[in-house]
C-alpha positions in Angstrom: -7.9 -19.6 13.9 -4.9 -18.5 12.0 -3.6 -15.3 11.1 -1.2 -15.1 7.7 -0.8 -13.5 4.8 -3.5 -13.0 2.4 -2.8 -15.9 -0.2 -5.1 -14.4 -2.9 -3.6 -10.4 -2.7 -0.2 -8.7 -3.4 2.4 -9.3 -0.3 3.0 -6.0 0.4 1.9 -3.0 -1.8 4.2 0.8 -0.9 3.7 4.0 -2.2 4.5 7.5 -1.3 2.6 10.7 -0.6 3.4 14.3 -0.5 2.9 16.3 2.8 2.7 19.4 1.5 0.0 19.1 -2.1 -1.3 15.7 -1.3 0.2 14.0 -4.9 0.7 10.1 -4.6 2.9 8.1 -6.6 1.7 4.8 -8.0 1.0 2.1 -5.6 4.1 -0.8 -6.2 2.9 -4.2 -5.6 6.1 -6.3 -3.6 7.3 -9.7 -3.3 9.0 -8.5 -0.1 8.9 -4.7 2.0 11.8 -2.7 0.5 11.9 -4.4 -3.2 10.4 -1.2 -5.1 11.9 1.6 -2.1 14.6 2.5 -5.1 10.9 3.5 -7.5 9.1 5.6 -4.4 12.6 7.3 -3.7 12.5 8.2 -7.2 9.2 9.3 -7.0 9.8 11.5 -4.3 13.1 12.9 -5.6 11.3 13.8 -8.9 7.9 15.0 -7.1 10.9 17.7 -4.7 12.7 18.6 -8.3 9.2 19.8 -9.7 8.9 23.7 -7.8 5.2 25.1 -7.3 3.1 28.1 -8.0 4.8 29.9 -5.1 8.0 28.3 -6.0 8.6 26.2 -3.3 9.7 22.5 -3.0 7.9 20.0 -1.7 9.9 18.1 0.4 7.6 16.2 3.1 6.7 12.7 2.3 4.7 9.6 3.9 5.1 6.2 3.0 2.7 4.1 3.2 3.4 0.2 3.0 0.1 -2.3 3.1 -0.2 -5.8 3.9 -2.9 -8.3 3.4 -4.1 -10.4 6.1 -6.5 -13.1 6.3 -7.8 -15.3 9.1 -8.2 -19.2 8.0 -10.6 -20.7 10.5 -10.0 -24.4 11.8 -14.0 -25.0 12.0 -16.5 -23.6 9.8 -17.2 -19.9 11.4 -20.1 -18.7 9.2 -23.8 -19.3 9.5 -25.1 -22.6 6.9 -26.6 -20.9 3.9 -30.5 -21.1 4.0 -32.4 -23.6 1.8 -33.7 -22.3 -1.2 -36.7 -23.2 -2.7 
């Protein structure tokens, strides 16, 4: 078995969630971790800016970067198809 990235999905995918409300920005597909951090900072920057009903800022985030896996077997792993009629 091998272990790699996932040749058919995005490398890495980040995006950025408020603490305090729960708002998301759009996820950023990547070519490599870091190349969109300058749009989630933004995001995160503008999402603080914005005051709520109580007037506060929201100034807790998570970030949130995925990556795709996928296992290549050497040998065939899964069970032959039945035959079919």
């Amino acid at each position: 078995m091998r272990l790699g990235a996932d040749p058919e999905a995005e490398p890495y995918v980040i995006q950025v969630h408020c603490t305090s409300c729960g708002a998301a920005s759009d996820p950023a597909p990547e070519r490599v971790p870091g190349e969109r951090r300058a749009k989630a900072e933004e995001w995160a920057l503008a999402h603080t800016g914005k005051a709520d009903a109580q007037g506060r800022h929201h100034t807790g985030y998570r970030v949130t970067v995925t990556m795709f896996w996928r296992v290549s077997p050497s040998e065939e792993i899964d069970p032959p198809a039945p035959d079919r009629p």
